[in-house]
C-alpha positions as CSV (number, residue, x, y, z in Angstrom):
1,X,92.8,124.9,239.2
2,X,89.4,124.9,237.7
3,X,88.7,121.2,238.2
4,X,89.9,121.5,241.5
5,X,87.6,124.6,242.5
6,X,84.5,122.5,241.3
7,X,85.2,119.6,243.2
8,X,85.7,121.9,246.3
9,X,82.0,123.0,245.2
10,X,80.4,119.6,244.5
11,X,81.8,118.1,248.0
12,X,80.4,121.4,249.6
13,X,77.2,121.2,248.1
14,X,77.2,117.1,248.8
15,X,78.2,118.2,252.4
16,X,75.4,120.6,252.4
17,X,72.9,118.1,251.2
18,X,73.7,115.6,253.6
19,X,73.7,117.7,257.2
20,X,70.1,119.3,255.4
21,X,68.7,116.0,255.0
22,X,70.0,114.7,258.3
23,X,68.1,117.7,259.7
24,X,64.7,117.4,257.9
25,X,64.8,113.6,258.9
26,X,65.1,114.8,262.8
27,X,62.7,117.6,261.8
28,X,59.9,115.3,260.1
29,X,58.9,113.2,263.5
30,X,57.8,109.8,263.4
31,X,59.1,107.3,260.5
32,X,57.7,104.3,259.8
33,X,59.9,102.2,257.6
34,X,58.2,98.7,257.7
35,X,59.1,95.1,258.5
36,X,62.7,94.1,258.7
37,X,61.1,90.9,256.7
38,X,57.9,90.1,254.9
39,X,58.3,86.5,255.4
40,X,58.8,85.0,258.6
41,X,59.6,81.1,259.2
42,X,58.8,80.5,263.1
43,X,60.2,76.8,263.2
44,X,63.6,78.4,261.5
45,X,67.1,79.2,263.3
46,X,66.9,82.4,261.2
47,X,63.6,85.4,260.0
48,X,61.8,83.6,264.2
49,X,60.1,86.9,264.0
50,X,58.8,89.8,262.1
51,X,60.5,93.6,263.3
52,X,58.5,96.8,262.6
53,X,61.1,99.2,262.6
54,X,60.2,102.8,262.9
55,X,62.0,106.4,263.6
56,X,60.5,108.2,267.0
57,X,62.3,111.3,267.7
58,X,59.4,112.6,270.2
59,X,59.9,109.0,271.4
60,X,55.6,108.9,271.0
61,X,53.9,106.1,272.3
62,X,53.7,103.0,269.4
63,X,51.0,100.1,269.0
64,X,50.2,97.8,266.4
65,X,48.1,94.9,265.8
66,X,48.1,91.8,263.2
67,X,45.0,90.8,261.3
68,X,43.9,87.7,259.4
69,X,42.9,88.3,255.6
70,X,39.0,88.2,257.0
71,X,40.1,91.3,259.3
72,X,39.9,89.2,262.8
73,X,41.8,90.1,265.5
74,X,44.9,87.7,265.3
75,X,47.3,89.3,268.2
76,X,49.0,92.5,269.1
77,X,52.5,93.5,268.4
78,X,55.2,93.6,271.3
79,X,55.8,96.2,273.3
80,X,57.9,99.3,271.5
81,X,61.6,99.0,272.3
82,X,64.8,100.9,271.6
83,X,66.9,99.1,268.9
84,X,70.2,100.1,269.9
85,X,72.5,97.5,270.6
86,X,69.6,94.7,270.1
87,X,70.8,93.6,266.5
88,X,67.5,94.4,264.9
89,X,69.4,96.1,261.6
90,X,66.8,98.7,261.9
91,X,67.6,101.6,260.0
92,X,69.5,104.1,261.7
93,X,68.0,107.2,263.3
94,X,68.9,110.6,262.5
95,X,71.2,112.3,265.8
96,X,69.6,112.6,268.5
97,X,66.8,110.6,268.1
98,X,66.0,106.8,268.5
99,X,64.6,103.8,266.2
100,X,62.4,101.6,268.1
101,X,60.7,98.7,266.9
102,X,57.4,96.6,267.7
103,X,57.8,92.8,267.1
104,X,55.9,89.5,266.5
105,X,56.8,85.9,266.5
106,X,54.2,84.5,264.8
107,X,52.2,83.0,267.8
108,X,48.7,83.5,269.4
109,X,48.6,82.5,273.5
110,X,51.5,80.2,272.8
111,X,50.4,78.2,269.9
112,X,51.5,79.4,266.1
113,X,49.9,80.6,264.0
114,X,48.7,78.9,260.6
115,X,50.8,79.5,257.3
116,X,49.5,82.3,255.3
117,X,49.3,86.3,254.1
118,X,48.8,88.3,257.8
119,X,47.7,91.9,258.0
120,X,49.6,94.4,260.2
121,X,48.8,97.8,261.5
122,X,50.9,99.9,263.2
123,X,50.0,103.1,265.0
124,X,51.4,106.6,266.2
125,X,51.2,110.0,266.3
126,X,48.0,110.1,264.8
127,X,48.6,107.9,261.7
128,X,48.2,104.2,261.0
129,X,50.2,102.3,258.5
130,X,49.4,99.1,257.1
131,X,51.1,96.2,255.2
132,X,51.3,92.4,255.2
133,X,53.8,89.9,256.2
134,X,53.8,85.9,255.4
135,X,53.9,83.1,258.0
136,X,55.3,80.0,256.5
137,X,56.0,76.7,258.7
């Protein structure tokens, strides 16, 4: 009877955790998780683009921009878009809320880029959030 109390308690408590941290995820606004891939192949079947996924509960507006290693301009990112049903693999959202991601397929006005280490910046709500991502051809 005792064991079977406590693992009543520790599926309560795990319950408990969860539906907390579900609701401090919805509670915490905008999430920026990163690319889907830090290397992307543009001549390839497969990894065409890189996919800046990103939590938005408040649904605020999104921007971002990719830099060479010298800090020029090298293009912006695509417009924001709801990843439901797209087959992104974005994280999933917390309830009520939607993941939206920015993109970018490695060209500039048509042409592609040259193979190397890119810089992106992506901003919202106030904040900016940097990384890089790798072109190879």
């Amino acid at each position: 009877m005792k064991t079977m109390a406590r693992r009543h308690c520790e599926v309560l408590a795990a319950t408990a955790t969860l539906f907390f941290g579900i609701a401090a995820l919805a509670d915490e606004g905008f999430h920026f998780y990163g690319p889907l891939r830090r290397v992307i192949t543009p001549n390839a079947q497969s990894n065409r683009r890189a996919i800046f996924c990103f939590n938005n509960p408040a649904d605020s507006y999104a921007s971002g921009a990719i830099y060479s290693l010298a800090g020029s301009h090298v293009a912006d990112l695509g417009p924001k878009q709801n990843s439901a049903g797209t087959g992104t693999n974005c994280p999933a959202s917390a309830p009520g809320s939607a993941s939206q991601f920015l993109t970018w397929d490695g060209m500039v006005d048509g042409k592609g880029v040259s193979s190397g280490i890119y810089v992106y910046q992506v901003w919202a709500e106030g904040r900016s959030y940097t990384g890089t991502v790798l072109v190879a051809r």
